[in-house]
C-alpha positions in Angstrom: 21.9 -13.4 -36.4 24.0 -12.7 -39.7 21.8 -12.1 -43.2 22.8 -15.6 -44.6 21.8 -17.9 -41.4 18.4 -16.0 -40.8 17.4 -16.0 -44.7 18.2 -20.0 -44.9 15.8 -20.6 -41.7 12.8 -18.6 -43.0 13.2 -19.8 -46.3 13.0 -23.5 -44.6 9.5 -21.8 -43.4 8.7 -19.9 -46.7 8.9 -16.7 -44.9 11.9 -15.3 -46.5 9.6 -12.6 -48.2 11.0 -10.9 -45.2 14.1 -9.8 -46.2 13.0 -8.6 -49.4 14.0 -4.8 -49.1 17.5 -5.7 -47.0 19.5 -5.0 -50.2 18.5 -1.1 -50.3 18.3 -0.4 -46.8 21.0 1.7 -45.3 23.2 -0.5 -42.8 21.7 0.5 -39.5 18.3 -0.1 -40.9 19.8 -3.4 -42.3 21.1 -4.3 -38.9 17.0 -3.2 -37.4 15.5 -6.0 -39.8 17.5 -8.5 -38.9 16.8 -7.7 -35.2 12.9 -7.5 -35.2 13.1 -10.8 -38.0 15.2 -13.0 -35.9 12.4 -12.4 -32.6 9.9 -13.6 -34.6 7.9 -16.9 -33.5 7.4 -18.3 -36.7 5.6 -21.3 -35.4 2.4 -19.3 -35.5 2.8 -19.1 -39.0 3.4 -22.9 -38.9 0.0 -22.9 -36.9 -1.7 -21.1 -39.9 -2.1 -24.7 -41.4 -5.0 -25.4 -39.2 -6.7 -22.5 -39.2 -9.5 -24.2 -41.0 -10.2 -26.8 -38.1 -12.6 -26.0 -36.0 -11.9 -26.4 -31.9 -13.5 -29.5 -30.9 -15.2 -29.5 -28.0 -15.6 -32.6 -25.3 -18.5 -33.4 -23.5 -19.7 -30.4 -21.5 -21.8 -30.3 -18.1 -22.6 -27.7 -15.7 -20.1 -26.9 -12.9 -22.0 -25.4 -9.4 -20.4 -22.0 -7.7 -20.3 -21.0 -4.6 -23.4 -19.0 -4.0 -23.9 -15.5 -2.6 -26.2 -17.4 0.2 -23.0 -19.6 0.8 -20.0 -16.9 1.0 -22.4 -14.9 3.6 -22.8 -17.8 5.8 -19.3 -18.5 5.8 -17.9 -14.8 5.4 -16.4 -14.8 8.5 -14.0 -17.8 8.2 -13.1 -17.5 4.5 -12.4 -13.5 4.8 -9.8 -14.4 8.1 -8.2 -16.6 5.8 -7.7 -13.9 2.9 -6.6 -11.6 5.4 -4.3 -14.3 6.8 -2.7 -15.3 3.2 -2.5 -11.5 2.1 -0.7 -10.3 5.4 1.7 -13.2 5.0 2.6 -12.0 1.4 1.2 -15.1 0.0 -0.8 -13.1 -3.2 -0.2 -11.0 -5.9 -2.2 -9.2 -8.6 -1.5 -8.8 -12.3 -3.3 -6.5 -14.2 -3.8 -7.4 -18.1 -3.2 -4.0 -19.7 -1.9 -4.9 -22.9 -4.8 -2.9 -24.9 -4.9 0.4 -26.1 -8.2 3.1 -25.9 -9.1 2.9 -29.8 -12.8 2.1 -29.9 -13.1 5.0 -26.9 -11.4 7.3 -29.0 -8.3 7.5 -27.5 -5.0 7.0 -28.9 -3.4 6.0 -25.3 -3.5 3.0 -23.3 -7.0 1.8 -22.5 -5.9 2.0 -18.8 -5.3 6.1 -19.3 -8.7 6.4 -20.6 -10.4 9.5 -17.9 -14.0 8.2 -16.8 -14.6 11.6 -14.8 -17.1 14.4 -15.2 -15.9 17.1 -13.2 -12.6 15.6 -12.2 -10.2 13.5 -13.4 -11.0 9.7 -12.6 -8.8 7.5 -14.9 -9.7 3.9 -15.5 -5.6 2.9 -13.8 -6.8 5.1 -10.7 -9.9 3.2 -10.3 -8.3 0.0 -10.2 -5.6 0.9 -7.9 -7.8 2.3 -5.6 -9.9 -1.2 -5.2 -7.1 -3.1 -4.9 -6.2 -0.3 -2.2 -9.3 -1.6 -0.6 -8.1 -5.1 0.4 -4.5 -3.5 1.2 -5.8 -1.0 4.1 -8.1 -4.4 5.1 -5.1 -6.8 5.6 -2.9 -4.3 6.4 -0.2 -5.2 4.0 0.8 -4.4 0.7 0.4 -7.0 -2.2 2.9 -7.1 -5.3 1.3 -6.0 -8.5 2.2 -7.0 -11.8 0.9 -4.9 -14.9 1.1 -6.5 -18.1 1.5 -3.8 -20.9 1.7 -4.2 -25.1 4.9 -3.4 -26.9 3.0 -0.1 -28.3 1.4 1.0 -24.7 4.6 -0.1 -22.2 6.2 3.3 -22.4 2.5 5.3 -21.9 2.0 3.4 -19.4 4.9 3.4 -17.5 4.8 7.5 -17.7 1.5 7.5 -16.8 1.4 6.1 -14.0 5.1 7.5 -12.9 3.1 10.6 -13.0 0.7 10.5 -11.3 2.6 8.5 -8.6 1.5 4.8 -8.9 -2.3 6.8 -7.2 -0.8 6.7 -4.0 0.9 2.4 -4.4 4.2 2.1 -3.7 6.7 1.7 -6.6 8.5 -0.8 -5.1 5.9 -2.7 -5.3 4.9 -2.1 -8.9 6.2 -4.1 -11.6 6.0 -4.1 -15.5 6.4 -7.0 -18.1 5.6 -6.9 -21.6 3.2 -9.1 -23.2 4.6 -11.6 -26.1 3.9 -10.5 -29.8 2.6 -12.9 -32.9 3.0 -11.9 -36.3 0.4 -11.4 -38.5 -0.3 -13.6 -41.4 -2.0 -12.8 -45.4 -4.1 -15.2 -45.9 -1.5 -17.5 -47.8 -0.1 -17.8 -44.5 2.9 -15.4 -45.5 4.0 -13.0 -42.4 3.2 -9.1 -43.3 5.4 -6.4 -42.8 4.7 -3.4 -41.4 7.5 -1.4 -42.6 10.5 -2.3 -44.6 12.3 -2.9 -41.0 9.3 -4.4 -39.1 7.4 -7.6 -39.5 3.6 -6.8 -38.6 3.0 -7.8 -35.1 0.4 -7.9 -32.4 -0.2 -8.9 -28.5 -1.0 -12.6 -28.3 -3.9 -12.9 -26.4 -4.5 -12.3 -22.8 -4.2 -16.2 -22.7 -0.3 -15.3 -22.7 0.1 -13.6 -19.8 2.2 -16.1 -17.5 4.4 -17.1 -20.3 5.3 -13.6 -20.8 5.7 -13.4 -16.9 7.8 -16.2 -16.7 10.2 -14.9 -19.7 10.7 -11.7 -17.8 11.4 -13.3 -14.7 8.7 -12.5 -12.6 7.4 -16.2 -11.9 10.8 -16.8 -10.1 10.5 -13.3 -8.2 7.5 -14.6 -7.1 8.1 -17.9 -6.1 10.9 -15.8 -3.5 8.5 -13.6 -2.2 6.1 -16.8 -1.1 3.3 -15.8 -3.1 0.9 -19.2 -3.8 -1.6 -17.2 -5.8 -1.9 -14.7 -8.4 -5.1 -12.6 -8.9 -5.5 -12.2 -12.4 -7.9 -9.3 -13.6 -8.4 -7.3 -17.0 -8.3 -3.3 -17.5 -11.5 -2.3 -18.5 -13.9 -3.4 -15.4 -13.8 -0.5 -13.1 -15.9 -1.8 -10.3 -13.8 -5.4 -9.8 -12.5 -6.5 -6.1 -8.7 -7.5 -6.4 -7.0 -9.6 -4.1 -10.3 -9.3 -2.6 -9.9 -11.7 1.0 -13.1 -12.9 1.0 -12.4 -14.6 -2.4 -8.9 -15.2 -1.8 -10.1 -17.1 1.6 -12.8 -19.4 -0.1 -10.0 -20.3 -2.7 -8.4 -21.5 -0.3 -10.2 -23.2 2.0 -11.8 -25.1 -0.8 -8.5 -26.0 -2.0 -8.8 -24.9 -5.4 -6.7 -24.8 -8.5 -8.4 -22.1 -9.9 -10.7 -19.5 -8.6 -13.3 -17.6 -11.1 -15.7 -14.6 -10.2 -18.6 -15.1 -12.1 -22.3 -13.3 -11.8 -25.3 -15.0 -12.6 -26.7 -14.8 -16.1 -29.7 -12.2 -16.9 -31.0 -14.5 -19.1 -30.7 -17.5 -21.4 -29.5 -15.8 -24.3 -27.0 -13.6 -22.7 -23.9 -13.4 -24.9 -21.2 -13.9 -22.3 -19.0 -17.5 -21.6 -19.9 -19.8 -18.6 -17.8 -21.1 -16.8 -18.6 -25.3 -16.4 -16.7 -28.3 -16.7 -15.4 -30.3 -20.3 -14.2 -33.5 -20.3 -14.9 -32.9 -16.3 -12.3 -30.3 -16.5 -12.7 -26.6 -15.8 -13.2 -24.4 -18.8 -15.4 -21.8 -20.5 -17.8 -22.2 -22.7 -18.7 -19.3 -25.1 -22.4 -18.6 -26.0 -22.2 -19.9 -29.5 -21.1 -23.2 -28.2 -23.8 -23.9 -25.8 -26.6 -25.8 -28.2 -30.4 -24.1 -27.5 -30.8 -27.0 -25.3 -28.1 -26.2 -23.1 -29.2 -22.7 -22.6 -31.9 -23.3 -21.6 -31.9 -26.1 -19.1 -32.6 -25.6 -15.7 -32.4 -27.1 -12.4 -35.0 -28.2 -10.0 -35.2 -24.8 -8.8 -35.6 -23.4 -12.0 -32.2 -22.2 -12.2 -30.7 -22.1 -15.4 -27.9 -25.2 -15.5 -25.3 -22.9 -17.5 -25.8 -20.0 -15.2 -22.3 -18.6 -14.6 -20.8 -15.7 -16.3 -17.4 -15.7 -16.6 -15.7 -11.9 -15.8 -12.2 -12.0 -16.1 -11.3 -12.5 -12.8 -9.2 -15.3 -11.6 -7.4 -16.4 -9.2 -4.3 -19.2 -9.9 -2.6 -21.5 -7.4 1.0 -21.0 -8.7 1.4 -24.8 -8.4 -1.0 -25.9 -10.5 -0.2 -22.6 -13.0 3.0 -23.6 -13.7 1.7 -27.5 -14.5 -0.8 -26.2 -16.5 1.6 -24.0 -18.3 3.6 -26.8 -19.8 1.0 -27.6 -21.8 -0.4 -26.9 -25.3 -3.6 -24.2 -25.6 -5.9 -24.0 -28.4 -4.7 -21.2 -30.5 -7.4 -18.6 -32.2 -7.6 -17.1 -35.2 -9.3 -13.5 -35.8 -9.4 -11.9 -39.0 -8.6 -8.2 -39.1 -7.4 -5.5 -40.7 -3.5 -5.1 -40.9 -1.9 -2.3 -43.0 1.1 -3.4 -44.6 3.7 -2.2 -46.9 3.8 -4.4 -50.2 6.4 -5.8 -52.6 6.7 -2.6 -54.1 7.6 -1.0 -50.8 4.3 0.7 -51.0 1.9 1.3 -47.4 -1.7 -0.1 -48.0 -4.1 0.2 -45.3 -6.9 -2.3 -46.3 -10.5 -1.1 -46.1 -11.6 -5.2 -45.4 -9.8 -7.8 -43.3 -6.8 -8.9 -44.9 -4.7 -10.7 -42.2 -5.2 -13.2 -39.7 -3.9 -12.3 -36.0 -3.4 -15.3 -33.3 -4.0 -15.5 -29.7 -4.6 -17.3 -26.7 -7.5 -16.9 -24.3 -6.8 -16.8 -20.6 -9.5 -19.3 -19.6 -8.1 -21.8 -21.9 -5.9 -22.2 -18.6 -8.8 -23.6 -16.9 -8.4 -26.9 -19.0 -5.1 -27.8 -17.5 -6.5 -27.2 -14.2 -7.3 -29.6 -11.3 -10.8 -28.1 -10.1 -12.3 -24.6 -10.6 -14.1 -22.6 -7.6 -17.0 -20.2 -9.4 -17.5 -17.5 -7.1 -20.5 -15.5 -7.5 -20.3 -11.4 -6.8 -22.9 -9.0 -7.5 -23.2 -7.9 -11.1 -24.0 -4.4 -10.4 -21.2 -4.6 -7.6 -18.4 -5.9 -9.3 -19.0 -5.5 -13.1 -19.0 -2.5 -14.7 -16.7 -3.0 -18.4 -15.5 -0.2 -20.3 -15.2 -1.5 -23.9 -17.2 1.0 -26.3 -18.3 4.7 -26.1 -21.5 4.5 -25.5 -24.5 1.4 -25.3 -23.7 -1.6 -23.6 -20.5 -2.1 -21.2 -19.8 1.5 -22.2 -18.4 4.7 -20.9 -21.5 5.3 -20.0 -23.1 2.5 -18.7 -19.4 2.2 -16.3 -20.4 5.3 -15.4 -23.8 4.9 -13.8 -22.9 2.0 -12.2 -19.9 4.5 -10.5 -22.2 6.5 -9.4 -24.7 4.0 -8.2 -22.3 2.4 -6.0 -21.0 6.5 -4.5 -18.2 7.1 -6.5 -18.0 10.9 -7.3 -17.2 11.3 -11.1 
């Protein structure tokens, strides 16, 4: 896009700001600004008008999973039917590794991150190796899709080049990068991050099959006969993928949407539940669920909200692709962002200056015909790596490793 056409449409937006140092830049740095400019999405900076209304939410009610109790006395049937979907190439993974290692320390990709003691045992390898797990089960190798960031794709990529996909064929590995949203001031006004570069940032995990679908993948997809896609984030090392026995009960119970969920420890544990809006699936974060809520229980004592969400889904493609087509809520965090400022000067802020946007995956549940909760065993299947040390740590992933016979 030439200098003249791109200025007019941001100045229709009153982000024109952005071409403020285009005049002193030499031409091939010129010819950079226009290129990262004209990718922008400005309609998140549009967005930036409602950042002030809060997300109303509809009437909420508990939604019922399918019990440990129940998946035993029905193992049988609903793991023949994972195998069965799996050996006919009918599911896929795609891992959500669009975050980098910088609250463990680690300049990297959050997937590169070594959980070992005395060997190497990478966060990417662990994964690999459980999805490895339902492979050598079915007998047949499922495609997965790893979702990388614009400043982790090339790490990752080398990384696991490397160290040869631990052991999954390449053929069957594919990458995609996750969309970008700028980041705004808080007069809505788009940052840069150098002279060249518009200040930019992942959009959410909640933007994962858009990003698919822009880099072809849904249509790959839809040729390979896959019906569902097992969706699952980087950091929790113990997680089943493609795992048949939920894969089977998905099925059989002719769900939209399949989520793995593990039963609260308490009222007051700070984690979403999964439960119907509206009578529609969705998630409900802890802050949303009134006192009341939390602490309802059923006849059996139960609690009524009892089901923690964990990141793990599973999507018809059918009813992904419907849901797609419509609008998410879109969420607003305020962070830190340096900048460079009229001057041309860097400032890295010491408070939050800037206000990022992104989707949430389970947002996805809204758009969806019926949800399938599916409980696993916390100490099983949940293990999350998100700080050093403390809760859902290094550490804490660690013993739970070890606990279930991993050698670290």
């Amino acid at each position: 896009m030439k200098y003249e056409e791109l200025f007019n449409e941001l100045k229709v937006h009153g982000q024109e700001h952005l071409l403020h140092f285009y005049e002193e830049l030499p031409e091939e740095e010129q010819k950079k600004l226009l290129e990262n400019v004209s990718r922008l999405d400005l309609s998140y900076a549009e967005a930036f008008a409602g950042k002030g209304e809060e997300i109303q939410r509809g009437t909420i009610e508990p939604l019922k999973a399918m019990t440990l109790a129940e998946e035993e006395a029905h193992a049988k049937e609903y793991r023949e039917a994972g195998i069965r979907a799996l050996r006919e190439g009918r599911a896929a993974a795609v891992l959500l590794a669009g975050g980098m290692g910088t609250r463990l320390g680690t300049d990297g990709p959050k997937g590169c991150f070594d959980l070992g003691i005395t060997r190497p045992v990478y966060i990417f390898q662990r994964l690999i190796e459980n999805l490895q797990d339902s492979v050598k089960e079915a007998g047949a190798y499922v495609h997965l899709l790893i979702m990388t960031g614009e400043p982790n794709d090339r790490a990752t990529r080398s990384f696991l080049k490397e160290h040869d996909f631990f052991g999954y064929p390449e053929e069957y590995v594919h990458f995609f990068v996750q969309d970008t949203a700028p980041a705004v001031d808080e007069n809505g006004k788009i940052l840069l991050e150098s002279k060249t570069a518009p200040a930019v940032s992942p959009n959410g995990n909640g933007g994962w099959y858009s990003s698919l679908k822009k880099a072809g993948f849904a249509e790959f997809l839809k040729k390979q006969g896959v019906d569902y896609l097992n969706t699952f984030a980087v950091d929790n090392v113990l997680q089943r993928i493609c795992d048949p026995l939920f894969l089977g009960a998905v099925i059989l119970k002719d769900a939209a949407v399949g989520a793995k969920v593990t039963a609260k420890t308490g009222p007051d544990e700070k984690v979403g539940v999964v439960c119907l809006e509206d009578g529609h699936p969705a998630v409900v974060e802890y802050t949303e669920l009134s006192e009341e809520m939390r602490n309802a229980r059923d006849a059996d004592g139960r609690l009524l909200y009892n089901w923690g969400y964990i990141n793990n889904c599973l999507f018809r493609m059918e009813d992904l692709e419907r849901a797609s087509k419509g609008s998410m809520p879109l969420h607003f965090a305020h962070k830190k962002v340096p900048y460079v400022d009229a001057e041309g000067q860097r400032v890295t802020p010491s408070e939050p200056n800037a206000w990022k946007f992104e989707y949430f995956i389970f947002d996805i549940f809204k758009g969806m015909k019926s949800c399938l909760p599916f409980e696993v065993v916390r100490e099983k299947e949940f293990a999350p790596v998100k700080n050093p040390t403390g809760v859902d740590s290094v550490e804490s992933a660690r013993e739970l490793l070890k606990l279930n016979g991993y050698q670290l």
